[in-house]
C-alpha positions as CSV (number, residue, x, y, z in Angstrom):
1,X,-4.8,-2.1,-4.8
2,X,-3.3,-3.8,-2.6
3,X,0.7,-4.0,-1.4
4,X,3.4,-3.3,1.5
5,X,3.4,-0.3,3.4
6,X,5.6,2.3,1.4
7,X,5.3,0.3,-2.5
8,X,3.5,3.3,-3.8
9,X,0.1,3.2,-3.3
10,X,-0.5,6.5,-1.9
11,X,1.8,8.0,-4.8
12,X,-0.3,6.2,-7.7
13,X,-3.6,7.9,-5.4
14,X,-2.1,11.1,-5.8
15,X,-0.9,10.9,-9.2
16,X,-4.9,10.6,-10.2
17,X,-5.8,13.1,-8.2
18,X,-3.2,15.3,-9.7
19,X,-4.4,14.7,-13.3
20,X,-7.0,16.7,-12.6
21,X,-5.4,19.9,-13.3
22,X,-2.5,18.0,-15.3
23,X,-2.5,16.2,-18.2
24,X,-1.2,12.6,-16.9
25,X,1.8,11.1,-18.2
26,X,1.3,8.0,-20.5
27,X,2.0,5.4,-17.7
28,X,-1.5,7.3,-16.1
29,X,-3.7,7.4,-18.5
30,X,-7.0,5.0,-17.9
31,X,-9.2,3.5,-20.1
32,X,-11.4,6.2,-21.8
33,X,-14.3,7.0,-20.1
34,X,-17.9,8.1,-21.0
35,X,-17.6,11.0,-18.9
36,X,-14.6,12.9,-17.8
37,X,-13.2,11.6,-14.6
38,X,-13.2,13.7,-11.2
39,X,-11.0,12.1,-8.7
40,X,-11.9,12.7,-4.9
41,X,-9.1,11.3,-2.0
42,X,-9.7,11.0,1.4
43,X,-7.1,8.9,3.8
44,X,-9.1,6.2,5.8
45,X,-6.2,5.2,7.4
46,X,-7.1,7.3,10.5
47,X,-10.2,6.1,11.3
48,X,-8.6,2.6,12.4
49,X,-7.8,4.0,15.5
50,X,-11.3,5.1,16.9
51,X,-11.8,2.1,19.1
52,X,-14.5,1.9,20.7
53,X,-15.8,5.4,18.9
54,X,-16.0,3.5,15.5
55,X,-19.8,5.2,14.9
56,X,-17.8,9.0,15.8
57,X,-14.9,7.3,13.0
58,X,-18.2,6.5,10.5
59,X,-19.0,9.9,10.8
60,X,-15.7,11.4,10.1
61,X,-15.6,9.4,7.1
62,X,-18.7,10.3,5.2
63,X,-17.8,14.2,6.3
64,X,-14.2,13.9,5.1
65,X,-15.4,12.2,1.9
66,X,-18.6,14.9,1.7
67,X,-16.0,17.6,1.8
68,X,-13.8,16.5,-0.6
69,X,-16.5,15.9,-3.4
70,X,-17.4,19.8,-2.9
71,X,-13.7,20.5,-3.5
72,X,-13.1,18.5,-6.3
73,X,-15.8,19.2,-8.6
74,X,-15.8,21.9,-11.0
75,X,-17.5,24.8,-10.4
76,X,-18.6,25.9,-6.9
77,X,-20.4,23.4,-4.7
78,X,-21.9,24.2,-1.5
79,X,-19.8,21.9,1.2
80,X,-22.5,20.1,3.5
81,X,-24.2,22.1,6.2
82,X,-23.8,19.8,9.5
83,X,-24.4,20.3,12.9
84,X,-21.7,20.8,15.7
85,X,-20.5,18.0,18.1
86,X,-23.1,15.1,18.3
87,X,-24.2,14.0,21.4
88,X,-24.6,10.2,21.0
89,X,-24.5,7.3,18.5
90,X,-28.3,8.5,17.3
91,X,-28.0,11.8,16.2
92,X,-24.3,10.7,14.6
93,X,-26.3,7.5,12.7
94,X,-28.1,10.5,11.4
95,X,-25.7,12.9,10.2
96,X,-23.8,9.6,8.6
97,X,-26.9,9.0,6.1
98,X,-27.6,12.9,5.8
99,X,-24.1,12.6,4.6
100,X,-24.5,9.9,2.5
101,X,-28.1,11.7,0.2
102,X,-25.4,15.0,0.3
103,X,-23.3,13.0,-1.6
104,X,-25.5,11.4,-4.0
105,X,-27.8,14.1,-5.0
106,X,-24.8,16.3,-5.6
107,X,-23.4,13.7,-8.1
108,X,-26.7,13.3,-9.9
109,X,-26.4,17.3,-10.0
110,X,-23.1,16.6,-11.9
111,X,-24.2,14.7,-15.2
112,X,-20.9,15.7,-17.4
113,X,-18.7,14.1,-15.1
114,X,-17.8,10.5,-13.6
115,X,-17.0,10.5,-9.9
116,X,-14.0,8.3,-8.7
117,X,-13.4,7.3,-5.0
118,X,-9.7,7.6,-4.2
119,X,-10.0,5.5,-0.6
120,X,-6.3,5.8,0.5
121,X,-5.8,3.0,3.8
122,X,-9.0,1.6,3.0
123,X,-8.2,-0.9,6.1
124,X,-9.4,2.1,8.5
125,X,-12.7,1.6,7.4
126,X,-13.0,-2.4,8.1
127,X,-13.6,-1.7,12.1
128,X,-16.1,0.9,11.2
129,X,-20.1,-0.1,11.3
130,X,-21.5,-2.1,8.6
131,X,-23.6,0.8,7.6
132,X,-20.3,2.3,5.9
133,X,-20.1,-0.3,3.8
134,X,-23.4,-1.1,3.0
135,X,-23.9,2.8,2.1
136,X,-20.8,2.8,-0.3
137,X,-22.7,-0.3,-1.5
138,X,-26.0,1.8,-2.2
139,X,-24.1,4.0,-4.0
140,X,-22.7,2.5,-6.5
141,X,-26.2,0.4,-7.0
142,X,-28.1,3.7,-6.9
143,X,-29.3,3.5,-10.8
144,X,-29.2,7.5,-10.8
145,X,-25.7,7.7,-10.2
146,X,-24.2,4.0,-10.5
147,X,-22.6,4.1,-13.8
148,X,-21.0,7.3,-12.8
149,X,-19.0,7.0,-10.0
150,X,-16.4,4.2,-8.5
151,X,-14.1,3.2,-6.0
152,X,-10.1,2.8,-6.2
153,X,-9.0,1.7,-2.6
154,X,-5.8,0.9,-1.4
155,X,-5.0,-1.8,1.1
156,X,-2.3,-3.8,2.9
157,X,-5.1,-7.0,2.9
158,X,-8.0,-7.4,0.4
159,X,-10.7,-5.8,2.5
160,X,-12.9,-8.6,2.2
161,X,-10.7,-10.7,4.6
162,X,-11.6,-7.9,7.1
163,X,-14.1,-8.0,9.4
164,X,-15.5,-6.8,13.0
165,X,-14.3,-9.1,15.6
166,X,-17.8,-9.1,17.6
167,X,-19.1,-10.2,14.1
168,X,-17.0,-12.7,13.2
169,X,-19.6,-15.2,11.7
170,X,-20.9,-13.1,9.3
171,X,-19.0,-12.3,6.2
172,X,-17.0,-9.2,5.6
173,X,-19.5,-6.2,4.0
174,X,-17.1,-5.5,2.0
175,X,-17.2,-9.0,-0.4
176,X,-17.9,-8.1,-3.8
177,X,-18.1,-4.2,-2.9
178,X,-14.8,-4.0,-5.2
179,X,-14.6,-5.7,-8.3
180,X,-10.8,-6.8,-8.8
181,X,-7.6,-6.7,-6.6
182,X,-4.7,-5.5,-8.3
183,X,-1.1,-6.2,-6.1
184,X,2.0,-3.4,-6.5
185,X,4.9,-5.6,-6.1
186,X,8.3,-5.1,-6.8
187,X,9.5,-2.4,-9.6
188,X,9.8,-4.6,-13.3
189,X,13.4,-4.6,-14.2
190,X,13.1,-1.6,-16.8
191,X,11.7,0.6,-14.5
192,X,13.8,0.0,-11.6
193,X,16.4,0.6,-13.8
194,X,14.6,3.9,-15.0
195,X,13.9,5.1,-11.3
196,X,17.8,5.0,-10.5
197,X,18.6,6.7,-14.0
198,X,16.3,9.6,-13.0
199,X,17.9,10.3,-9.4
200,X,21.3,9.9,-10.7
201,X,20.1,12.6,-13.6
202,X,19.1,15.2,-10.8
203,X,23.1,15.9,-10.8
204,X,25.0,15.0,-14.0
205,X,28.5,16.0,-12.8
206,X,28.2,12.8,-10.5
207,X,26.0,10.5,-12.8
208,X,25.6,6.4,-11.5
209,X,27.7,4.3,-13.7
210,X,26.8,0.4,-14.2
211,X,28.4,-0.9,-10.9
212,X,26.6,1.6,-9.2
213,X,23.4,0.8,-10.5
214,X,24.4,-3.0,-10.0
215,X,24.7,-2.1,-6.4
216,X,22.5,-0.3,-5.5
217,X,19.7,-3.0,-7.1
218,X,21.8,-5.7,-4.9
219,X,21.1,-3.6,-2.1
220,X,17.6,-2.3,-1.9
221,X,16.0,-4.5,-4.8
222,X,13.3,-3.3,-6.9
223,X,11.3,-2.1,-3.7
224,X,10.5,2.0,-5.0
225,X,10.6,3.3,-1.5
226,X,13.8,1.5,-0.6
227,X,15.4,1.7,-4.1
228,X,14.9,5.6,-4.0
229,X,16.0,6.1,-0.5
230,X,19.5,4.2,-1.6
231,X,19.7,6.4,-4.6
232,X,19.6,9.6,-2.3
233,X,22.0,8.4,0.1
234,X,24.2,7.3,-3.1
235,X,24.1,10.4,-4.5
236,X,24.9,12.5,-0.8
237,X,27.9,10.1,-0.9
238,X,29.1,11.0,-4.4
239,X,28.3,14.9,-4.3
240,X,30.9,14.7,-0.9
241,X,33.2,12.6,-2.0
242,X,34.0,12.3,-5.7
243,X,37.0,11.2,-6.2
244,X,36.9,8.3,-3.6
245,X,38.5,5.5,-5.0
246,X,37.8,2.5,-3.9
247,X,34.2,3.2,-3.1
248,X,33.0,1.4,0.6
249,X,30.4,-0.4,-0.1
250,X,29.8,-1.8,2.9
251,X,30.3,1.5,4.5
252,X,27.8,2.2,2.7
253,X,25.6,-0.6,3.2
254,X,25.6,-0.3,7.0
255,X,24.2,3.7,6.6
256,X,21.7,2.6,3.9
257,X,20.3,-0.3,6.7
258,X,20.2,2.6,9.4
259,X,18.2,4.7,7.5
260,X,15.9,1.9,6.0
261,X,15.1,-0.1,9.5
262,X,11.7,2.1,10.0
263,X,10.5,1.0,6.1
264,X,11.9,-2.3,7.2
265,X,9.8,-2.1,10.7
266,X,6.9,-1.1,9.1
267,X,6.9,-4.0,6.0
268,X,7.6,-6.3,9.2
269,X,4.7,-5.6,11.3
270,X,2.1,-5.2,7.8
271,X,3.3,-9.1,6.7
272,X,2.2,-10.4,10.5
273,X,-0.5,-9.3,10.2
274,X,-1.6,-10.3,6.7
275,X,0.3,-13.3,6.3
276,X,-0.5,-16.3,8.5
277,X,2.9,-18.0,10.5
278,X,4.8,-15.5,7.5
279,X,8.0,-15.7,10.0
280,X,8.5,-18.9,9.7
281,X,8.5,-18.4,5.9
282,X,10.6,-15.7,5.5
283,X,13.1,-17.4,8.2
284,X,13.3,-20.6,5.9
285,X,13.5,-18.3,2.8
286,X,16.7,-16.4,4.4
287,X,18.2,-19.5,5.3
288,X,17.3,-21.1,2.4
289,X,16.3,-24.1,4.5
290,X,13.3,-26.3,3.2
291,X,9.7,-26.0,4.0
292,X,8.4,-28.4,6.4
293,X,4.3,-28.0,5.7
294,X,2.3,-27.3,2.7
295,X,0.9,-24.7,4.3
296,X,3.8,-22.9,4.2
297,X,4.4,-23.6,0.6
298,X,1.2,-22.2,0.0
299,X,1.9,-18.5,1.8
300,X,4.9,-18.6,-1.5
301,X,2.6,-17.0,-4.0
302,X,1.0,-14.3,-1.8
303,X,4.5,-13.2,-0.9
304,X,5.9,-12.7,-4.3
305,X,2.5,-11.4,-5.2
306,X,3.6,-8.3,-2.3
307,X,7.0,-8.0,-3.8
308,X,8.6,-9.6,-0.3
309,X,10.2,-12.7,-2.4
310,X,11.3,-13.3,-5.7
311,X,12.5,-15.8,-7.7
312,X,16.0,-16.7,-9.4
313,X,17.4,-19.8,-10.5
314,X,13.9,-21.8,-9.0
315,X,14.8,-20.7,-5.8
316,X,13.2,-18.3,-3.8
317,X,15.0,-14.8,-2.2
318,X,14.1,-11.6,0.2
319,X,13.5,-9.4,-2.3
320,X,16.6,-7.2,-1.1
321,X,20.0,-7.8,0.3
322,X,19.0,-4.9,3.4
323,X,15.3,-6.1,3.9
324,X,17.2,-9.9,3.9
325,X,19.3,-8.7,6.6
326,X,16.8,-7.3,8.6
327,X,14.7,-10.5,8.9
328,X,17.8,-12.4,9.5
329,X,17.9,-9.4,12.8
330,X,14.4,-9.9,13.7
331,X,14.7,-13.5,14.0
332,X,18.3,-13.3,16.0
333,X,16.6,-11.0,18.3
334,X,13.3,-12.3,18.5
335,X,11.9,-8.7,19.1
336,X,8.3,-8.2,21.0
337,X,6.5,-7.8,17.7
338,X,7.7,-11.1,16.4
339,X,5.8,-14.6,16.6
340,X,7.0,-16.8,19.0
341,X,9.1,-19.0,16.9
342,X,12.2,-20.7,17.8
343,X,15.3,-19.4,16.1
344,X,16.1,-21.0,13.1
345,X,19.2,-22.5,12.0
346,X,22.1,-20.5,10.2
347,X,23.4,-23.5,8.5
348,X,21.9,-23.1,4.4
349,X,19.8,-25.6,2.8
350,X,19.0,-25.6,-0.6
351,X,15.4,-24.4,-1.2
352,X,13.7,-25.3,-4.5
353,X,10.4,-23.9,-5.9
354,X,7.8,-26.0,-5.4
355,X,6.4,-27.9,-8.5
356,X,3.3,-26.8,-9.8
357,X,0.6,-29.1,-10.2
């Protein structure tokens, strides 16, 4: 799964996770399975950070993920007996693929049940070895335990654009590991709507009426993270100040930017580096000035794909009126993390769709 920081990945993660001991609402509930599903999360998104101690990161990975199979599966399971601190890359390369038979001879132990991988910030894993990879990989071939177990990752990139740098001619080890790529965009209409109906329940002295809700789309779009940060600060406003009459909204809309700059930050920093010369893009978009290169055109699709852009009218938008301001900042500023791009101009263009062949 992959989409921007904050567009709910981790949430959906948990959410299977949680049906474990819950029975899932409709919006949850998979395709039936053979065997009754056991969900087991771990968050890879720590191990991006190892450096140059990616083989110590390998190893934290198949323990975390060891450990986390004991604790999910019903009935007691011994966790895996390890040794303490390693002293080298050796003796960790062999912990790793004691980790890795731990793992599969306590699934084919388990023959009621189908395993799922919950692989939260899947990216972590992408400077790891090969071997983690290509362990996963024997997994899920291993014709003991194969049709019982799988992988759900999530991602900001497809994971089989990723690759070790001092590697960089071979192809990623993760091609073909996962079968299909499923993008979490923007909210559908209906449900954004259905999101800002259940804030506004939480008190119904002060419910949202239709402007409100027009508002509030205008303002943080059908982003969930951003549309239910707006709702909160809505509903502080209302449960302080009823009766205020006309409501500022661009009071409003000045708080509701202060307190979404860090989501805004981090959607910045995720599209640089998963979208090629994206700036540039998005600074046309905001503008609504006309592309100048195919190539640009061509970055259109993954962008509305990631909920950054939509369409209206066969024109292309920001996806929200704060996240539209924020770019319009970045490139004003031209902050460190930006590419070096030349500040565009603030004079409008009009900016058609391009036609499809």
């Amino acid at each position: 799964m992959i989409g921007l920081p904050r567009s709910g990945k981790t949430s959906l993660l948990y959410a299977l996770h949680h049906t474990q001991q819950h029975e899932p609402p409709a919006a949850l509930r998979i395709t039936p399975l053979a065997l009754p599903p056991v969900f087991v999360y771990v968050n890879a998104g720590p191990y991006v950070d190892l450096g140059e101690f990616h083989l110590q990161g390998a190893l934290y990975f198949w323990r975390d993920i060891a450990y986390a199979l004991a604790q999910s599966l019903p009935g007691e399971y011994a966790a895996p007996s390890l040794a303490g601190p390693v002293a080298g890359d050796s003796e960790a390369l062999d912990q790793i693929y004691a980790l890795r038979q731990y793992i599969a001879s306590t699934i084919r132990d388990c023959p009621d049940v189908t395993v799922v991988f919950l692989i939260d910030n899947a990216e972590g894993l992408a400077r790891l070895p090969r071997s983690t990879s290509s362990l996963l990989r024997t997994l899920i071939q291993d014709s003991a335990i194969g049709d019982r177990m799988a992988y759900v990752a999530t991602s900001h990139v497809p994971l089989y654009q990723l690759y070790d740098p001092a590697t960089l001619q071979e192809p990623s080890s993760f091609w073909s590991l996962f079968a299909e790529t499923i993008y979490l965009g923007l909210l559908e209409p209906d449900e954004a709507h259905a999101l800002i109906m259940q804030r506004a329940a939480a008190t119904p002295q002060h419910l949202f009426n239709a402007r409100d809700a027009a508002m509030l789309l205008q303002l943080a779009g059908r982003h969930s993270d951003l549309l239910t940060l707006a709702c909160a600060l809505l509903h502080d406003w209302r449960t302080r100040e009823p009766d205020a009459h006309p409501f500022e909204w661009t009071v409003f809309e000045d708080q509701l930017y202060e307190a979404a700059v860090p989501l805004c930050q981090a959607i910045w920093q995720s599209l640089r580096d998963t979208v090629p010369g994206v700036y540039t893009v998005l600074g046309h978009i905001a503008e609504q000035q006309p592309f100048e290169t195919e190539q640009q055109r061509a970055t259109l699709p993954l962008l509305e794909r990631l909920g950054m852009i939509e369409q209206r009218d066969d024109r292309y938008y920001i996806f929200s009126q704060i996240m539209h301001r924020f770019v319009r900042q970045q490139l004003a500023d031209m902050l460190p993390l930006s590419e070096p791009e030349p500040v565009l101009s603030s004079h409008p263009q009009h900016l058609s769709r391009p036609s499809r062949c």
